[in-house]
LOLUM-63733 format. One line per 10 residues: number of its first residue (from 1); their letters; for each residue x, y negated, z of C-alpha. Coordinates in steps of 0.1 Angstrom, whole numbers, plus 5000, padded with zeros to 4 digits. Layout:
LOLUM-63733
NUM> a> X/Y/Z ~ ... $
//
This chain:
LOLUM-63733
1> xxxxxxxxxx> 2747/6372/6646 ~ 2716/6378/6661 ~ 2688/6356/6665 ~ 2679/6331/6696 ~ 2647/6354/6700 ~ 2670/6382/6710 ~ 2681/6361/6740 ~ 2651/6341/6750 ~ 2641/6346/6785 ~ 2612/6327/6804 $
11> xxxxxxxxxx> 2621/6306/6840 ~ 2652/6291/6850 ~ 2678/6311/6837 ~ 2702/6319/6868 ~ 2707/6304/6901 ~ 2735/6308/6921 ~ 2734/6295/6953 ~ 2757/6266/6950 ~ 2750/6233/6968 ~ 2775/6204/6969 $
21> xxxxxxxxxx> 2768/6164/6984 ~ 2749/6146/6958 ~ 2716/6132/6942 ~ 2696/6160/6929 ~ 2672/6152/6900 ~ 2643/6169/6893 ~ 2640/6184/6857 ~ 2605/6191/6841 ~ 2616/6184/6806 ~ 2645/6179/6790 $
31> xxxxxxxxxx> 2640/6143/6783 ~ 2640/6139/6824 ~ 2679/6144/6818 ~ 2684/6111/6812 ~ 2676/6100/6850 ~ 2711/6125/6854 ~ 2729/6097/6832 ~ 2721/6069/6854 ~ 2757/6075/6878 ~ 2775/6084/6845 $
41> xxxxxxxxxx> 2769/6050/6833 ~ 2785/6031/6864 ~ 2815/6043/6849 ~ 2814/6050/6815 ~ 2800/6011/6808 ~ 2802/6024/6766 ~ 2769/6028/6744 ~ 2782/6053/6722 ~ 2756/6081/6713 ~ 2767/6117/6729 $
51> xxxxxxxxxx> 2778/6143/6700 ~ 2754/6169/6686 ~ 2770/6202/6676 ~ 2772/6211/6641 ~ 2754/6246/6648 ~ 2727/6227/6669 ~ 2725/6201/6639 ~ 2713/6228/6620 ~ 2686/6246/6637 ~ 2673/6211/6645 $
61> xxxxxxxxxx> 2667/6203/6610 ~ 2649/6237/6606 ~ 2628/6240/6638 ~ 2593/6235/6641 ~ 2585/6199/6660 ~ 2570/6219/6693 ~ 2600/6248/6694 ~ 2621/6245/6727 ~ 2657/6252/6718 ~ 2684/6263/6741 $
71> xxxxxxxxxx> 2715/6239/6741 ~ 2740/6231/6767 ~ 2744/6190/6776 ~ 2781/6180/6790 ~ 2778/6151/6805 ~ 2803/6121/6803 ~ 2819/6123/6840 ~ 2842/6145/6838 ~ 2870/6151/6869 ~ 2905/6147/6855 $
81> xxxxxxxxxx> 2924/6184/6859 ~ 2958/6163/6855 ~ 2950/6141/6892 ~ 2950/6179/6903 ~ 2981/6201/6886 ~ 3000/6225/6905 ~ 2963/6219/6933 ~ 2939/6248/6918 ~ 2913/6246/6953 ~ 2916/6207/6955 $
91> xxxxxxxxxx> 2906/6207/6918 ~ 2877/6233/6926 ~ 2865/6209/6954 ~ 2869/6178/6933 ~ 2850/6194/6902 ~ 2821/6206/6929 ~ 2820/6171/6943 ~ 2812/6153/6906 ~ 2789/6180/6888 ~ 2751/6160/6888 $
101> xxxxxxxxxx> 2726/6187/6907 ~ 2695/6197/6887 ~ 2667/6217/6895 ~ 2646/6245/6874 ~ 2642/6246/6847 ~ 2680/6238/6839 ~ 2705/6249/6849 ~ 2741/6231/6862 ~ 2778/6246/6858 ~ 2798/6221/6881 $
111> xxxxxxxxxx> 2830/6236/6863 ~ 2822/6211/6832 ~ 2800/6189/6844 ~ 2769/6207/6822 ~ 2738/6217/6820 ~ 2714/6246/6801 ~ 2683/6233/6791 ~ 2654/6242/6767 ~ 2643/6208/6744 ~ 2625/6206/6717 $
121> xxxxxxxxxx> 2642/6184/6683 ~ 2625/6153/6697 ~ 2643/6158/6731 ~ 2675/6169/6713 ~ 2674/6133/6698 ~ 2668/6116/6730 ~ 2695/6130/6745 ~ 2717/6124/6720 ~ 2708/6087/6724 ~ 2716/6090/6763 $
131> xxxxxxxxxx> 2749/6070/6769 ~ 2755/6094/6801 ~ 2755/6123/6777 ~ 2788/6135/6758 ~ 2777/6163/6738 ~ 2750/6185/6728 ~ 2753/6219/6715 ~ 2734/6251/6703 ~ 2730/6281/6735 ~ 2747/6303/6712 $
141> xxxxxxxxxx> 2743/6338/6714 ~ 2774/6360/6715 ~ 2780/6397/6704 ~ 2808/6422/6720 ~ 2836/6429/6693 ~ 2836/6465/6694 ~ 2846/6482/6665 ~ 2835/6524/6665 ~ 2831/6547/6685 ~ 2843/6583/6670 $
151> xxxxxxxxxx> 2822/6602/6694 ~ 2785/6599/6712 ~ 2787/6616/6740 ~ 2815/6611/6763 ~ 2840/6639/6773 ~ 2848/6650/6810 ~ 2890/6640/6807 ~ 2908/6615/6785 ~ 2928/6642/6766 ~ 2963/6628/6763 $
161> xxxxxxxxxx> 2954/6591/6776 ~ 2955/6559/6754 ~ 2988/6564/6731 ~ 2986/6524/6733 ~ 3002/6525/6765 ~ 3036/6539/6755 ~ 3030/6518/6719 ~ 3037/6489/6740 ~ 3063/6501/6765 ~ 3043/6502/6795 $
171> xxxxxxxxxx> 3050/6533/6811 ~ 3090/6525/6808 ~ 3079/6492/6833 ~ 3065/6512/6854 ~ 3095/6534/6856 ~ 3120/6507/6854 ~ 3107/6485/6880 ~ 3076/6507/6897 ~ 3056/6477/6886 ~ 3022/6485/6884 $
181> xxxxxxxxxx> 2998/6458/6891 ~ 2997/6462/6930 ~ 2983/6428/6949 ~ 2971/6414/6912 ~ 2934/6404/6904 ~ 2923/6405/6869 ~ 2890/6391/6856 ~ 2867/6413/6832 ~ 2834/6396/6816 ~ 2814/6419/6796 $
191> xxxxxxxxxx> 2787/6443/6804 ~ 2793/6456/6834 ~ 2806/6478/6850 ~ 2808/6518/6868 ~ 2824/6510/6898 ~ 2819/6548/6905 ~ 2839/6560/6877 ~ 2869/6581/6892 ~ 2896/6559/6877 ~ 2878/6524/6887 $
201> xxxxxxxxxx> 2869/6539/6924 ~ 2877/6513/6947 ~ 2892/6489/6919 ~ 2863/6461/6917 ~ 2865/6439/6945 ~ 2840/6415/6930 ~ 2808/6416/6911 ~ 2779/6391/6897 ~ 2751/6401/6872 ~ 2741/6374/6852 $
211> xxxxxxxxxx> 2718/6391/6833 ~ 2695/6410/6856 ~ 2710/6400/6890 ~ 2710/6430/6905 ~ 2736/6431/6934 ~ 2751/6461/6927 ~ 2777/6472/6898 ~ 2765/6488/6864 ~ 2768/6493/6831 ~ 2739/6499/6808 $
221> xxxxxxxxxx> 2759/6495/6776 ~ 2795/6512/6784 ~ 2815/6489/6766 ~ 2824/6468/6798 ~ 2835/6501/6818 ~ 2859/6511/6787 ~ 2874/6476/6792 ~ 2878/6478/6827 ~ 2894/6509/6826 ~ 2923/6498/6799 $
231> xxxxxxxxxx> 2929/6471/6821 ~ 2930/6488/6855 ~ 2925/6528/6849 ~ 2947/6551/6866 ~ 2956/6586/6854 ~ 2928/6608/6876 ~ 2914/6627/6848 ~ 2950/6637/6838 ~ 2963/6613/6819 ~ 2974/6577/6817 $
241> xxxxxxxxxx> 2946/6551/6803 ~ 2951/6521/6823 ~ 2980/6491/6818 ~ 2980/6479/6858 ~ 2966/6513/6873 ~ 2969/6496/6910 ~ 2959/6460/6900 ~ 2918/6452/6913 ~ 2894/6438/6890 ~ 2861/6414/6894 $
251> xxxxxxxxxx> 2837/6415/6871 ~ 2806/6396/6856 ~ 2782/6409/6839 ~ 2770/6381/6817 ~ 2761/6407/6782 ~ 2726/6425/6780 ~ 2727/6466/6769 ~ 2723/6457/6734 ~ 2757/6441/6738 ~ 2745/6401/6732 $
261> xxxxxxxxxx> 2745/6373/6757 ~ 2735/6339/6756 ~ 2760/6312/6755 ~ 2748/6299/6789 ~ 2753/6333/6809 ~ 2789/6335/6795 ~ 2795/6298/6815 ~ 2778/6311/6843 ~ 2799/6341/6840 ~ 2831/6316/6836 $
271> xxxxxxxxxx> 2824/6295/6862 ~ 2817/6322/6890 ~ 2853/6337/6877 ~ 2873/6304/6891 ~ 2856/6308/6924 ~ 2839/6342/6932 ~ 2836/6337/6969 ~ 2821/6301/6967 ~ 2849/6283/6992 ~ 2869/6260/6968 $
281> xxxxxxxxxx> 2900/6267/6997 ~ 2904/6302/6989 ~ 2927/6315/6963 ~ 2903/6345/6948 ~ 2905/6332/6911 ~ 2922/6364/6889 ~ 2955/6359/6866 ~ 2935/6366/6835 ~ 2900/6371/6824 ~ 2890/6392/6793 $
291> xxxxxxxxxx> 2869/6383/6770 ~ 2859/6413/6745 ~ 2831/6391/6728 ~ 2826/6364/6703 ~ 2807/6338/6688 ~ 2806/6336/6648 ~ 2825/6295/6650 ~ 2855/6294/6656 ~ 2852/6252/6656 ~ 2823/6253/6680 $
301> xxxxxxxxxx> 2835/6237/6712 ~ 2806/6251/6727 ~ 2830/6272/6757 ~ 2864/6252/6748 ~ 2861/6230/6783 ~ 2853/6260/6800 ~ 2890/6276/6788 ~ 2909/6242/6797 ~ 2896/6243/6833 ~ 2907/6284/6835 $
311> xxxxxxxxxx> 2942/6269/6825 ~ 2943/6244/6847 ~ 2937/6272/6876 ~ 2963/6293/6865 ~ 2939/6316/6849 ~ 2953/6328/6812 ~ 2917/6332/6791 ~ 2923/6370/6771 ~ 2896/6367/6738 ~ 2897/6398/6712 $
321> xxxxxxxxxx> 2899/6380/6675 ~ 2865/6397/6664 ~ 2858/6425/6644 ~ 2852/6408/6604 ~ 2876/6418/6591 ~ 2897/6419/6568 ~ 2889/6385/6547 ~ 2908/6353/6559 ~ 2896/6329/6585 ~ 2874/6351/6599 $
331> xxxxxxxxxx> 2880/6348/6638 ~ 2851/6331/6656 ~ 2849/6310/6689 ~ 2867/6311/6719 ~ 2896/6332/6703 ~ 2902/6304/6674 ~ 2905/6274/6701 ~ 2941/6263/6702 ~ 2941/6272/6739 ~ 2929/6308/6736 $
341> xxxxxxxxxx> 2949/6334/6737 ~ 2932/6357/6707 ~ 2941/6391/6701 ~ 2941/6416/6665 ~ 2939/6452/6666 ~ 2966/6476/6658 ~ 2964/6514/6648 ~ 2990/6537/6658 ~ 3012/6534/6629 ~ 3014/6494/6634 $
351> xxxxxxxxxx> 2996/6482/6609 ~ 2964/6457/6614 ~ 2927/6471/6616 ~ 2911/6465/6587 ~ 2882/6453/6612 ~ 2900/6432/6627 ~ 2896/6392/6621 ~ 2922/6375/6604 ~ 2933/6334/6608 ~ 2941/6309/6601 $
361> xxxxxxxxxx> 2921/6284/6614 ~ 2913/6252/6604 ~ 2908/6227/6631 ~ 2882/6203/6623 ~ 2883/6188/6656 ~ 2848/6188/6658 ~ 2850/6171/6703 ~ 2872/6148/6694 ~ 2901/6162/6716 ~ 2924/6173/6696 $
371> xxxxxxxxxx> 2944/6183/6675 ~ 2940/6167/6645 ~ 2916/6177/6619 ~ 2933/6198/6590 ~ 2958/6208/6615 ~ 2965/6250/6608 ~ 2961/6273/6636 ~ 2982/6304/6640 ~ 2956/6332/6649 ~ 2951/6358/6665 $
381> xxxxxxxxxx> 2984/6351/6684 ~ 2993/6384/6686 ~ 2983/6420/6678 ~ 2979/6453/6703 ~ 2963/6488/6705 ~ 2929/6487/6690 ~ 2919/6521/6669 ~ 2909/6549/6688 ~ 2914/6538/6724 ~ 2908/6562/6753 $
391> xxxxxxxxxx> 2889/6547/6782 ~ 2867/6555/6810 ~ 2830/6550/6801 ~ 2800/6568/6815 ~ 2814/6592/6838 ~ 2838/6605/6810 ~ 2862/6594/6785 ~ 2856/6581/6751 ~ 2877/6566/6722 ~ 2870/6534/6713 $
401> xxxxxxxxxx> 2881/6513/6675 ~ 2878/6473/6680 ~ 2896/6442/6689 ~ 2875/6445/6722 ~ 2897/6470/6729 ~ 2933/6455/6725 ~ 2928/6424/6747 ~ 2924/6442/6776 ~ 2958/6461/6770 ~ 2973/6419/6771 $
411> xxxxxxxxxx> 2951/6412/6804 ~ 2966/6444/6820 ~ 3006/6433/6814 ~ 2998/6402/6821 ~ 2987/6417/6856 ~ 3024/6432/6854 ~ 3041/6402/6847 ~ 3021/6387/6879 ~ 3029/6410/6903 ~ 3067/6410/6886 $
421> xxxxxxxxxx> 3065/6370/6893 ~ 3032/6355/6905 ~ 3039/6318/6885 ~ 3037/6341/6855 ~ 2998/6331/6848 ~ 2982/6308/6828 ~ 2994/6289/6800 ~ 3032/6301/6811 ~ 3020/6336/6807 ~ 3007/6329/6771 $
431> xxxxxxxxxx> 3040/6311/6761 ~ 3061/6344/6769 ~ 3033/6368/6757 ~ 3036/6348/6723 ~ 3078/6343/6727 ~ 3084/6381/6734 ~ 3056/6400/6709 ~ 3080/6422/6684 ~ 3074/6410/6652 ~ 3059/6436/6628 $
441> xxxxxxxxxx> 3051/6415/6597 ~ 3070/6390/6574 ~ 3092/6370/6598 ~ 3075/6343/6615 ~ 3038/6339/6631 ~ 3014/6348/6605 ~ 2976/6349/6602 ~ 2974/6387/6601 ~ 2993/6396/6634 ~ 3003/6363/6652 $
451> xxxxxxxxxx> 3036/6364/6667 ~ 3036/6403/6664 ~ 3031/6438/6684 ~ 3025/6431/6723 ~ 3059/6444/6748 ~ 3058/6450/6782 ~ 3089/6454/6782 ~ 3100/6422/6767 ~ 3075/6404/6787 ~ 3080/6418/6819 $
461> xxxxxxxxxx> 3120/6412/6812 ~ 3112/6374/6807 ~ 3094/6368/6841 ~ 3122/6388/6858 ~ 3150/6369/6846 ~ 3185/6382/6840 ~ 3203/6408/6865 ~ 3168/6423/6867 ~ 3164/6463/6868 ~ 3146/6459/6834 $
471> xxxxxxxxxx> 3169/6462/6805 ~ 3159/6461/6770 ~ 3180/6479/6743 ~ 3190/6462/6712 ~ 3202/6475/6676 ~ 3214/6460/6645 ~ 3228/6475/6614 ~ 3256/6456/6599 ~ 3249/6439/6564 ~ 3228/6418/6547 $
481> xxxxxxxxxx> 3202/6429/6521 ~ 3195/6463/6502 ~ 3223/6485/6500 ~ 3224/6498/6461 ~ 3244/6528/6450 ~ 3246/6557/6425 ~ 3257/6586/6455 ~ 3235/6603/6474 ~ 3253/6596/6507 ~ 3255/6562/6521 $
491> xxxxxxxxxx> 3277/6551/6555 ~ 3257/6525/6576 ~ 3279/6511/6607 ~ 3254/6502/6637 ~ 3261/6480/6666 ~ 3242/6485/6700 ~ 3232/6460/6730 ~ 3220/6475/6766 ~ 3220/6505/6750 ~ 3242/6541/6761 $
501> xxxxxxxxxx> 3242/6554/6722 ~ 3211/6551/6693 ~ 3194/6576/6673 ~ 3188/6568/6633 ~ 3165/6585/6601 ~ 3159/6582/6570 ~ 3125/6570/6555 ~ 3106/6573/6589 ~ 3119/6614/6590 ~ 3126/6628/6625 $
511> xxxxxxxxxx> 3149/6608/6648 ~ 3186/6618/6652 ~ 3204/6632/6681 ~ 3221/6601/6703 ~ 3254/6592/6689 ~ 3276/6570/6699 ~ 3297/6570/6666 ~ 3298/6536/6652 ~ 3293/6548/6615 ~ 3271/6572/6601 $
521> xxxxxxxxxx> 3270/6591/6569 ~ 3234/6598/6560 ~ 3221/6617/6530 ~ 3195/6597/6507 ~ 3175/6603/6480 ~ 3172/6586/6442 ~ 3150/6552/6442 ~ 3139/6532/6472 ~ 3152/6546/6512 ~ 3148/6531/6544 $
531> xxxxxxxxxx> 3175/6543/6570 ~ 3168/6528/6610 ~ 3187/6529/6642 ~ 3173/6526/6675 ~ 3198/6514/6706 ~ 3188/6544/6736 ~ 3192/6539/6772 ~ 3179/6563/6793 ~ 3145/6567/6783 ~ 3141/6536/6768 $
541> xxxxxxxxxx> 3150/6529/6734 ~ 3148/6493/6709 ~ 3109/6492/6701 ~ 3116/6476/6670 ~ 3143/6498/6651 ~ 3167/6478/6628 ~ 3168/6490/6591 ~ 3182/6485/6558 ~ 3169/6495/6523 ~ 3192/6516/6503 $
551> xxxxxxxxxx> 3186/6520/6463 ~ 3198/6548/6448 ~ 3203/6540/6412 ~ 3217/6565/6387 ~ 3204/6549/6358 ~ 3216/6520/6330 ~ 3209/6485/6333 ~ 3185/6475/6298 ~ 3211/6450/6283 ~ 3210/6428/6247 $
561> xxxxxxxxxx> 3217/6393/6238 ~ 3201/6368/6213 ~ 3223/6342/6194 ~ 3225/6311/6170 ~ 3248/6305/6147 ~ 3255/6276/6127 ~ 3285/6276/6103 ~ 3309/6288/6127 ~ 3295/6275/6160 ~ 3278/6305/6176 $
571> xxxxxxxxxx> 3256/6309/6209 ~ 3252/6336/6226 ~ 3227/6346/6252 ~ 3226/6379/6274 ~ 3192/6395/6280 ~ 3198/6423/6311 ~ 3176/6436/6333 ~ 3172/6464/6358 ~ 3143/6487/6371 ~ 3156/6501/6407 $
581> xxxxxxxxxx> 3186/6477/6420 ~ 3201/6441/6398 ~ 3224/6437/6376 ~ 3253/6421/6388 ~ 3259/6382/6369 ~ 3302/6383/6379 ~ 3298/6416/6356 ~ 3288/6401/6325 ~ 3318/6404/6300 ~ 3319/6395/6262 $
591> xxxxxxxxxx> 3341/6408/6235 ~ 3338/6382/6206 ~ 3351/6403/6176 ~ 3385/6379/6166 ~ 3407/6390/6193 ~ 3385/6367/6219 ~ 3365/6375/6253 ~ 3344/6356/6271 ~ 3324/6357/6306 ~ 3285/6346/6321 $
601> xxxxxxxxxx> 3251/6349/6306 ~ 3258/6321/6278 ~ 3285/6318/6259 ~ 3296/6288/6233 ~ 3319/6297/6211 ~ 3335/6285/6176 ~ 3349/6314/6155 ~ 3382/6299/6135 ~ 3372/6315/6099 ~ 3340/6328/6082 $
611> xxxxxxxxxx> 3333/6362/6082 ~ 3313/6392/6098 ~ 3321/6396/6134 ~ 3316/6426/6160 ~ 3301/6411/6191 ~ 3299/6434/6222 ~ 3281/6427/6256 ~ 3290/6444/6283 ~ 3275/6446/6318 ~ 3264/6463/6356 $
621> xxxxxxxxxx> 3239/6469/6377 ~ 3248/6466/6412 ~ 3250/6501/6420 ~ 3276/6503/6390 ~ 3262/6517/6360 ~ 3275/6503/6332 ~ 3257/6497/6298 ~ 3262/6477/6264 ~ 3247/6461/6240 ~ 3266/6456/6200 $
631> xxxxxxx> 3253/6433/6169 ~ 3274/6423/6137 ~ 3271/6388/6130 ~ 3284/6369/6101 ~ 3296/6331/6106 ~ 3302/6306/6082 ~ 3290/6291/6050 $
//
């Protein structure tokens, strides 16, 4: 992560023109922010000292006594979001009302109730004293999440597109239900933006720069623009590269050239997003914002109230997991909060980046809020398109590896599912992003992928409801388990929902014609197969084939037995294994030597005189070889 130094900026950091009824205090130092406690304290009556973030603990205890640090102070009045649910512009208006108003050389975000300020350790400690103060934490800087780039200079069309789209079913939505992000507003902070590019022409409908304020859009890094255009690209260069091609975009640019941005610009960034226009009683806040950056915690709370007020607005808050991969825990802050919706890269064959970051997390509940600490967080939530992405950047087309650029591919269907059903925002649009993902790793959430692979399809389908032109093919291949044998043809019977026939291979060979026979003979090969089906209707088809494993096993189990024998009491024990399938226990068969057989892996036995006796165990593997093992024995005194 880079240094503070790299972000450090003389003046007030950003002003934006907001003014709401209230006493203003004046703020040469930070130690002045204790006059901003004294209306705090009429109703927070409690002496308890505010919080001090562990990553501002830190550079305290190192910093020279006359260094001004950059932290962020909440406050303890805070507007309650529940007095306001289902009331996004009463709670705007509320939260305006309460936030205390500073002047330079801090800076207020009435979203939280906060303030940017530069203090030295001495003023750190008397704010941390101040009753009307909840917490204090480290300005931390943030870095984009991009991955690589395979090319330096961009190229003049985007070649076939981004494959990502039909990975995750998008262009059968568009087809199914002409659904294409018309009327939706998505949220994009980042660095920038060319509003000029031919596939983003006419597409932003909003812009703020938070870094050098100029007023019109840019992009002096490129990342931002390849974003942008995932999200909201059309197909003017040719092919496809945009998710919601008619959806609009706003965007902030709160991330310098070199790609880092201090904590403080990404609020300000945040804040303008719930209300670009200024006028609490206007609905301009977009469905979802992505966030293609991170900070190296993923416990710092440093931006966690920021994402609980986006949710109480209805805005879903779109983070990329991070690019450290592949070692465990290793996504940062916001995507590890339990309200963020973080997102892993995929390549084309649907495995996980190695870049990208991995979970779980570890909640050490670090504000106090919740949940407990120890409590395990499932992250990322769920995996999309991130290796080799083609996007608009520059006035051309590159490809793009990173997590940055598979969360915009969940911001654009989410613009889908808004314009499919506009309650589909928010927390509601995270539940059936999660609930509908195709799972691509051992069953269950996990800490690799999250739920699994990103659908349109199957998103889309769950705003709509049933009855709705968007129907989704299932397939499932009767049985349970491998399928072992010793011939080199196997029948597999399939069974089809929503679906006008399927298509099946063998060990991911070339699909089959449509059939709608419902058995098939395939031909395998000796050792391990995979045979799938794949339910077709029209030109859709089950994203996530079914499949069984079938072993075919031409060769002997290993067998023998050990034994005890005392007088003419005997034990035996079978010893059987097998390298490609199992042997089968119901197989196991003894013939004792006096006339006598006997069945299971152990076998107790008394032989009625002395003498030597021919023992024979015989067995099966599960295919049906059969081997066996012999020993003489003798038994008696």
């Amino acid at each position: 992560m880079p240094g503070t130094a790299e972000i450090q900026r003389s003046g007030p950091l950003y002003t934006s023109g907001d003014a709401s009824p209230g006493a203003r205090h004046g703020l040469p130092t930070a130690v002045a922010l204790v006059a901003c406690a004294f209306m705090a304290l009429s109703m927070h009556p409690s002496q308890a000292r505010a919080e001090i973030g562990p990553g501002l603990a830190e550079r305290v205890a190192i910093a020279a006594a006359d260094e001004q640090l950059p932290v962020l102070v909440t406050l303890r009045r805070q507007v309650d979001g529940e007095d306001y649910a289902g009331r996004p512009q009463a709670l705007l208006a509320a939260l305006r009302r309460t936030a205390e108003l500073v002047d330079a050389p801090a800076k207020r975000f009435w979203l939280i109730n906060a303030i940017a300020v530069r203090a030295t350790p001495a003023e750190i400690a008397e704010l941390d004293a101040d009753p009307g103060v909840e917490r204090v934490d480290a300005d931390v800087p943030v870095r984009l999440t991009q991955g690589t780039s395979d090319v330096i200079d961009s190229f003049p069309d985007p070649g076939e597109g981004d494959w990502g789209l039909a990975a995750i079913r998008v262009p059968e939505v568009w087809r199914a239900t002409g659904l294409t992000g018309a009327g939706v507003v998505v949220g994009s902070i980042d660095t920038g933006v060319n509003a000029s590019h031919r596939e983003l022409a006419g597409k932003v409908v909003g812009w703020r720069d938070f870094v050098n304020g100029r007023p019109t859009p840019y992009d002096d890094n490129g990342h931002g623009t390849h974003t942008v255009g995932t999200m909201v690209g059309g197909s003017e260069g040719g092919a496809p590269i945009g998710v919601a091609p008619d959806a609009r975009v706003i965007v902030a640019k709160a991330i310098g050239a070199s790609g880092v941005g201090p904590g403080s610009a990404l609020i300000s960034a945040a804040q303008w997003m719930t209300d670009p226009d200024g006028d609490p009683a206007t609905a301009d806040q977009p469905v979802a914002v992505n966030n293609s950056w991170s900070a190296e915690d993923a416990n710092d709370p440093w931006f966690r109230s920021i994402i609980r007020r986006w949710l109480e607005l209805g805005i879903t808050p779109v983070f990329a997991a991070g690019n450290t991969g592949p070692s465990a825990s290793t996504v940062g802050s916001p995507a590890g909060y339990p309200e963020a919706l973080a997102v892993g890269a995929l390549s084309e064959n649907d495995t996980l980046a190695s870049f990208s970051s991995r979970g779980p997390v570890v909640w050490r509940d670090v504000d106090g809020t919740g949940p407990a600490a120890g409590t395990t967080l499932t992250k990322p939530d769920l995996a999309a398109p991130g290796v080799n992405i083609t996007s608009s950047t520059g006035t051309g087309y590159l490809s793009f590896s990173g997590t940055s650029m598979a969360s915009p591919h969940v911001a654009g269907v989410i613009a889908l599912m808004a314009q499919a059903n506009p309650l589909a925002r928010g927390a509601t649009a995270m539940e059936i992003l999660r609930s509908t993902s195709v799972d691509i790793a051992p069953a269950g959430p996990d800490a690799r992928t999250g739920a699994g692979k990103l659908d349109a399809v199957r998103a889309v389908q769950a705003v709509l409801g049933p009855g709705s032109a968007l129907v989704i093919p299932d397939t499932a291949i009767e049985g349970d388990g491998p399928i072992a044998t010793r011939r080199r043809t196997v029948t597999v019977r399939v069974r089809t929902e929503n679906g006008q026939g399927y298509q099946f291979r063998v060990n991911a060979g070339r699909w089959s014609a449509v059939t709608t026979a419902p058995a098939v003979r395939v031909n395998v090969r000796r050792g391990r197969n995979v045979v799938q089906a794949r339910a077709v209707s029209g030109s859709t088809h089950d994203i996530s084939p079914a499949q069984r494993v079938v072993v075919v096993d031409t060769t002997p189990p290993r067998i023998t037995f050990g034994y005890r024998v005392v007088g003419r009491d005997t034990v035996l024990v079978a010893r059987a294994s097998d390298g490609q399938s199992s042997v089968d226990p119901a197989s196991l068969r003894w013939s004792l030597g006096d006339g006598r057989y006997a069945r299971g892996a152990r076998v107790d036995h008394r032989f009625r005189t002395d003498g030597f006796r021919v023992v024979r165990l015989y067995a099966k593997d599960v295919a049906g070889n059969a081997a066996h093992a012999t020993r003489v024995l003798y038994v008696g005194r």
